[in-house]
N, C-alpha and C positions, 0 to 999 in steps of 0.2 A: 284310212287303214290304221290300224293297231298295234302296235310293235307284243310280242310276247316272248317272254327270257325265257331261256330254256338253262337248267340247271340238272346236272345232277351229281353224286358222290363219284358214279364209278369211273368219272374220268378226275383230273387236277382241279382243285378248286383254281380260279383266278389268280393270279398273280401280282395284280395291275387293275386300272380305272376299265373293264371291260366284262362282261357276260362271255360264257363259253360258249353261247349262242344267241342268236332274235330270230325271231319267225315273224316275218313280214308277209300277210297272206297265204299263196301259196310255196313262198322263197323262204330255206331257213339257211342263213349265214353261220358259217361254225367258224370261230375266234384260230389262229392259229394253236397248233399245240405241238411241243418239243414234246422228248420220251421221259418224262416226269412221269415214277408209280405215285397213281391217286392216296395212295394209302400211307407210303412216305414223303411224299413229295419230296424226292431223291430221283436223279439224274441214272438212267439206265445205263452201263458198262460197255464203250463201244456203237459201231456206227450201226450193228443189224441190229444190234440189240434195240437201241435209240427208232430205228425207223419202224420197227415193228410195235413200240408203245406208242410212238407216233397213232399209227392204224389203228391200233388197241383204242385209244383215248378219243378219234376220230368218232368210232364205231360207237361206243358207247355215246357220247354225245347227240349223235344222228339217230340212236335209238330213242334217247330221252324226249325226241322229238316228236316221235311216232315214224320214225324214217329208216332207212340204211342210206348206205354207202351206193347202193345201188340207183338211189335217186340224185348224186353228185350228179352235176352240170360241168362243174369246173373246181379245179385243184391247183393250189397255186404252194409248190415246195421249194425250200428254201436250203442251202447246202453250204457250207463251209469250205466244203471242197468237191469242187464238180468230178472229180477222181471218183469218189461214190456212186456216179450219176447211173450206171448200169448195174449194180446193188439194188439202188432204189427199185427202178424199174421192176426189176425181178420182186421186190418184197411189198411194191402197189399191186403187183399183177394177184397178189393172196387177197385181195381185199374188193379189188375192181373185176367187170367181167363187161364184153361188149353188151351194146353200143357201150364204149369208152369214152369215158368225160374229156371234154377240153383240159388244157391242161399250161400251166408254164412252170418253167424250175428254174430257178435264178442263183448264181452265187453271191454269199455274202461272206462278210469280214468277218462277223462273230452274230451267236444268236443270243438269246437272254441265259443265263447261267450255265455259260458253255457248252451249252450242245450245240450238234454237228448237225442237226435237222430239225426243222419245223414246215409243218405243212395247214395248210387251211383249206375252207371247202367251200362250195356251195350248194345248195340242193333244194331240189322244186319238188313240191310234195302231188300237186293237182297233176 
């Protein structure tokens, strides 16, 4: 099997030693991504603000793939403060639609240049 990077502008370039995606067969793994605009690489204002480029940057990603959001498996978000955790919910549910992906959300201490949320994906294209 063949690994294939997926790249493209309209989400954050990379930040770090990783691809903002690989496409493994019919599997294409999307890299984490905080609310970073692609175009400043600037930190969005705030936690809806922040989770909804989250999605934004997701989406675009999954599209560079030939994919959506609709073909996530599983979602693995990551919060600063699980006090957001019902925010989130609400601002996945613009993005997701049933069957609904598996799913975990974890708290952590801090993310890469201080954002409050970072989320990753997985998605099966066959």
């Amino acid at each position: 099997m063949t690994k294939q990077i997926i790249a493209t502008p309209a989400a954050p370039a990379a930040i770090g030693t990783y691809s903002q995606a690989v496409r493994a067969g019919d599997t294409v793994y999307l890299s984490g991504q905080i609310g970073l605009d692609p175009q400043t690489m600037t930190l969005a204002e705030g936690f809806e603000a922040q989770a909804v480029r989250v999605f934004e940057n997701l989406r675009a990603v999954a599209e560079a793939a030939g994919a959506s959001l609709a073909d996530a498996v599983k979602f693995n978000l990551y919060l600063t403060d699980l006090g957001n955790f019902a925010q989130l919910n609400e601002i996945m549910a613009r993005y997701v639609s049933a069957p609904l992906p598996a799913r975990a959300a974890i708290g952590v201490a801090a993310l890469p240049r201080g954002a409050l949320v970072e989320a990753d994906a997985v998605l099966v294209t066959g």
